[in-house]
C-alpha positions in Angstrom: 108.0 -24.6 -5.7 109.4 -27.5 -7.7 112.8 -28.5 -8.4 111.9 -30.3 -11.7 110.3 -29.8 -15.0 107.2 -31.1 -16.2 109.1 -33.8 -17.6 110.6 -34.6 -14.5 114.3 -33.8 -14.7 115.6 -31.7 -12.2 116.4 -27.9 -12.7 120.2 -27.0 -12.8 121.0 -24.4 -10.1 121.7 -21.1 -11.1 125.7 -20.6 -12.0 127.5 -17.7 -11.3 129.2 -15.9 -13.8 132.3 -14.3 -13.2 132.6 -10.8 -15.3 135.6 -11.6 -16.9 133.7 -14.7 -18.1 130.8 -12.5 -19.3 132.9 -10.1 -21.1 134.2 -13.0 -23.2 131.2 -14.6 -23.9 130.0 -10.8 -25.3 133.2 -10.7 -27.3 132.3 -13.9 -28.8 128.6 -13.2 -29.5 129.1 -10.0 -31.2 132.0 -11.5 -33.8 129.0 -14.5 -34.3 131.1 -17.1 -33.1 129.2 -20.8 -33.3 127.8 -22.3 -30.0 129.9 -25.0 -30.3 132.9 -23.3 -30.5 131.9 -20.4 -27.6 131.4 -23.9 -25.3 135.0 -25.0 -26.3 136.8 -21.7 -26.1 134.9 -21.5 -22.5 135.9 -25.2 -21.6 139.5 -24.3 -22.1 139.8 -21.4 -20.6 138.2 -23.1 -17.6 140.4 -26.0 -17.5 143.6 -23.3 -17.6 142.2 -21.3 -14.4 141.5 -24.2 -12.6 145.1 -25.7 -13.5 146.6 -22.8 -11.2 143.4 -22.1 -8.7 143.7 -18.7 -10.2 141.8 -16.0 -12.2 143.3 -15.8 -15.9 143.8 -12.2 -15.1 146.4 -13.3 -12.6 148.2 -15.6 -15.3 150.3 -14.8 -17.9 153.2 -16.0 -20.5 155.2 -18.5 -17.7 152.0 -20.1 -16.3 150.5 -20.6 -20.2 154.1 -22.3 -21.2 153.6 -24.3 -18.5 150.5 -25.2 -19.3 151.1 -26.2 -22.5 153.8 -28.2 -21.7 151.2 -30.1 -19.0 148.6 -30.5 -22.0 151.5 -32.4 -24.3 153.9 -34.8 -22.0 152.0 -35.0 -18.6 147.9 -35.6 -20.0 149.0 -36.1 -23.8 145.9 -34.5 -25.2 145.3 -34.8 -29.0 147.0 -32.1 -31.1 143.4 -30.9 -32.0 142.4 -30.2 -28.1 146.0 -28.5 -28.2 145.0 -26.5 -31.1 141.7 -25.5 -29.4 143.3 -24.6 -26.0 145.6 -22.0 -28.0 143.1 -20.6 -30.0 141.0 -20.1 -26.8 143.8 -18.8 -25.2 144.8 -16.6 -27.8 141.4 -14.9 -28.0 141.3 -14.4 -24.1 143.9 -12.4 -23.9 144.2 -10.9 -27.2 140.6 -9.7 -27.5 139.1 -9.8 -24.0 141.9 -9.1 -22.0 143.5 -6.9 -24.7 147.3 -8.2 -23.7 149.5 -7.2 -26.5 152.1 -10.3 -25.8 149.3 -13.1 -26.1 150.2 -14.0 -29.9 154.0 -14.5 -29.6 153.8 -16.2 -26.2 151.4 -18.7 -26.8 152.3 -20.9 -30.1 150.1 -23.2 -31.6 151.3 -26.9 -32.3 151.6 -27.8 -35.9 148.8 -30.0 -37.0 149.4 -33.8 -38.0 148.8 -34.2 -42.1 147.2 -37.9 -40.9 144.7 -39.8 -43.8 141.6 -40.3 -41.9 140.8 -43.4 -41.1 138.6 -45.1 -43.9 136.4 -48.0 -43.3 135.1 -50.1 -45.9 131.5 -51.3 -46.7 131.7 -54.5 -44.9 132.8 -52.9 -41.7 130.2 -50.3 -41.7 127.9 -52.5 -42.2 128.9 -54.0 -39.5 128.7 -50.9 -37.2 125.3 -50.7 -38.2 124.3 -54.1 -37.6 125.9 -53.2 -33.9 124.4 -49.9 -33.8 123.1 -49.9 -29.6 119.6 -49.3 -30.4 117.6 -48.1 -33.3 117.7 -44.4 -32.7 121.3 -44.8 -33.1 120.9 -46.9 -36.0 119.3 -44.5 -37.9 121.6 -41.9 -36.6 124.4 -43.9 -38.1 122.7 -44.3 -41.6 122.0 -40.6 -41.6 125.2 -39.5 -41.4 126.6 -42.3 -43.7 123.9 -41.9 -46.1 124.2 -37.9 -46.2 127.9 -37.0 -45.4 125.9 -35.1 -42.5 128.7 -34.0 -39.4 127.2 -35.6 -36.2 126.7 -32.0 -35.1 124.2 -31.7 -38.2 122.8 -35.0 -37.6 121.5 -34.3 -33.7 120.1 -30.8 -34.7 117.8 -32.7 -37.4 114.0 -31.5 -37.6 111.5 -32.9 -39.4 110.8 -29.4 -41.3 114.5 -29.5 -42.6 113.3 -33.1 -44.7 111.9 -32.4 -47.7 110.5 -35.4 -49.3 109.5 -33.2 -52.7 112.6 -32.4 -53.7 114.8 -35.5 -51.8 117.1 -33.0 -50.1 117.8 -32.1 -46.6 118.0 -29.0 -45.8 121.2 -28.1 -43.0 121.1 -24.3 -41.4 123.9 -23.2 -40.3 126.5 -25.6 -40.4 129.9 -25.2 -40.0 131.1 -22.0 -41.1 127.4 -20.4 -40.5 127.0 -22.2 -43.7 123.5 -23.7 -44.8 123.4 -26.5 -47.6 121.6 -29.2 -49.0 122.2 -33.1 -49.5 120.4 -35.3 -51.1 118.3 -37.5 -49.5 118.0 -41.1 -50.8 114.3 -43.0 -51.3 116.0 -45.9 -48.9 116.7 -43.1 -46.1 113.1 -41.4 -46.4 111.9 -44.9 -45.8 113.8 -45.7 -42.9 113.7 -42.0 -41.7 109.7 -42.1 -41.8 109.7 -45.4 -40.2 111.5 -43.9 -37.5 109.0 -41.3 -36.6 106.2 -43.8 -37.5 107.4 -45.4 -34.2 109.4 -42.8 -32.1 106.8 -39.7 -32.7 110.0 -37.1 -31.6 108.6 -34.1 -30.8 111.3 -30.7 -32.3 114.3 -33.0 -32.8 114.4 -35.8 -35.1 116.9 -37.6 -32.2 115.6 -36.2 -28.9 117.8 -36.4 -25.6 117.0 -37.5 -22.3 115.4 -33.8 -21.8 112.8 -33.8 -25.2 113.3 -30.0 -25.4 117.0 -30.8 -26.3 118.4 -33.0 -28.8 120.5 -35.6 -28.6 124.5 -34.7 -27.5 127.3 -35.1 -29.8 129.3 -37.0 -27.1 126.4 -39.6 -26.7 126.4 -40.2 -30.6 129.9 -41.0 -30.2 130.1 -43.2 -27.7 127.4 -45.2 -29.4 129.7 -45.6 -32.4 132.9 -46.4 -30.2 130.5 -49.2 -28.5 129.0 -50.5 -32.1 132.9 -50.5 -33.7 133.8 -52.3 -30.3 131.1 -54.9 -30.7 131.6 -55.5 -34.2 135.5 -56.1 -33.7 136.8 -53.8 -35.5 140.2 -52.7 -35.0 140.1 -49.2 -36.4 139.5 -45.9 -35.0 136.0 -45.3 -35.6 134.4 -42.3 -34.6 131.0 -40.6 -36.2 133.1 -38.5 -38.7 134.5 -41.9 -40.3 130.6 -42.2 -41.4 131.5 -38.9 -43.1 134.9 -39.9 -44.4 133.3 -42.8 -46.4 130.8 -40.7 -47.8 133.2 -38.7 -49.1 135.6 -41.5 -50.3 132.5 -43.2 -52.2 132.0 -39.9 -54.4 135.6 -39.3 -55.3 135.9 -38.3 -59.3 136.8 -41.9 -60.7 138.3 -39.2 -64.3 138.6 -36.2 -64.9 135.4 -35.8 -66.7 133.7 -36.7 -63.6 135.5 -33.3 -61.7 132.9 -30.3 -61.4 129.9 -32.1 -62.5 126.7 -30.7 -60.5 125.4 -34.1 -60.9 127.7 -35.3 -58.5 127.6 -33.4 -55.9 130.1 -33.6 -52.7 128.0 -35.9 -50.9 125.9 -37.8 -53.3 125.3 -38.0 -56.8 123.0 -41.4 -58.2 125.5 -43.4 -58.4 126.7 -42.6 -54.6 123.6 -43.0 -53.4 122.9 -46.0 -55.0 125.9 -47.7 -53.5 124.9 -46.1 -50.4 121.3 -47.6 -50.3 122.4 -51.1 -51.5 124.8 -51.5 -48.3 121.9 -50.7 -45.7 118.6 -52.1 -48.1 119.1 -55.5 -46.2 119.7 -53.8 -42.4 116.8 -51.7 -43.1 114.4 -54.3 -44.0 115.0 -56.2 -40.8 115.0 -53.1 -39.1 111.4 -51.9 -40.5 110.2 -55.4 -39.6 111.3 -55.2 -35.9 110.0 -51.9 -35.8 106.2 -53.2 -37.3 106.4 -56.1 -35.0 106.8 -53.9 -31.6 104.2 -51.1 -33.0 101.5 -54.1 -33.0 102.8 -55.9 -29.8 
């Protein structure tokens, strides 16, 4: 029997799954919790057993103040992953483990009121000039162009573009949330000549494995090399595509506020501006993308 798929990528052996592992994973299905946050509650509760070689069941309020105190001065994670290691913790022994102490002995850091980091048009232009290749280019313009999270972005399928109504449609976002955003004629164009010369299959941005689409991480390391290339000194990160989307449609008066014209991520004057900072990358983009089709 072979150890690969058809598409030649081998098979991942079987993992073992500890019951108390299973039990949470059920606790989190059955509240509906989002993949993405079941992998991260998973992923920290991980990292805590295999801080102390131990089962979590063997752990309790010393070991997780210890941790914490690891987490902050000894790998000085971001408050965020802090954030996300309590809240993972919290629900372990709250919900799955049913400890009544797990609240009061585990607090949660306070959360940094920081701006986020804005860039302006000329600099992301410039990280999509720098984009690695152009899948990620298109990538990039997608989320700039929509206000699209990068999670939202990878999970795009060419059903969910509706070229009739100049929307695209998002199931299930954050929140187990679906919406729209408006699609702009520049994007369609360089959307469909994207497909004109990828042909992806289920996901607009496949990864390696076709069956799966692109990885958040991958997205983001793409823009961390493209802000690196093009010199910038900011922190740039996929969501600062987002960011600037939402910076662009901020009510300039308050006539402006509420209007269903303008919607959070694009009304015509948004997208406009939007269109007019890639029309020139795109061009040279389509023609590159004409010239390897015939060669």
């Amino acid at each position: 029997m072979s150890n690969t798929t058809p598409f030649g990528y081998p098979i991942p052996a079987a993992r073992r799954v500890s019951p108390l592992r299973q039990r949470m994973i059920e606790d989190m299905r059955v509240r509906n919790f989002a993949p993405n946050t079941q992998d991260s509650y998973l992923r920290q509760v991980s990292l805590f057993a295999r801080h102390f070689a131990k089962s979590p069941e063997q752990l309790g309020p010393e070991e997780i103040r210890a941790y914490q105190i690891y987490l902050t001065e000894v790998k000085k994670v971001s408050v965020g992953t802090r954030i996300v290691a309590v809240s993972a913790l919290r629900f372990l022994y709250a919900v799955t483990l049913q400890r009544d102490w797990s609240v009061q002995f585990i607090p949660a850091p306070k959360k940094d009121d920081r701006l986020p980091v804005i860039l302006s048009p000329q600099e992301v232009l410039q990280v999509l000039q720098a984009a690695p290749s152009f899948t990620h280019h298109v990538i990039f313009s997608t989320m700039y162009g929509t206000g699209m999270r990068v999670s939202e972005a990878v999970h795009l399928r060419a059903a969910d573009i509706d070229s009739q109504r100049m929307m695209i449609r998002i199931e299930l976002s954050k929140g187990h949330k679906g919406r729209d955003v408006q699609l702009s004629p520049k994007l369609l164009e360089l959307l469909r000549c994207y497909w004109r010369r990828v042909r992806p299959g289920e996901w607009m941005f496949p990864g390696q494995n076709p069956d799966q689409p692109l990885g958040r991480e991958a997205v983001g390391d793409a823009v961390a090399r493209a802000s690196q290339h093009a010199g910038l000194k900011k922190h740039t990160s996929p969501h600062s595509f987002r960011h600037y989307a939402a910076s662009r449609n901020m009510p300039r008066n308050q006539n402006e506020r509420g209007s269903g014209a303008r919607t959070m991520w694009g009304g015509p004057r948004t997208l406009t501006s939007r269109c007019g900072i890639v029309r020139k990358l795109n061009q040279s983009c389509f023609r590159n993308a004409s010239s390897s089709s015939s060669g």
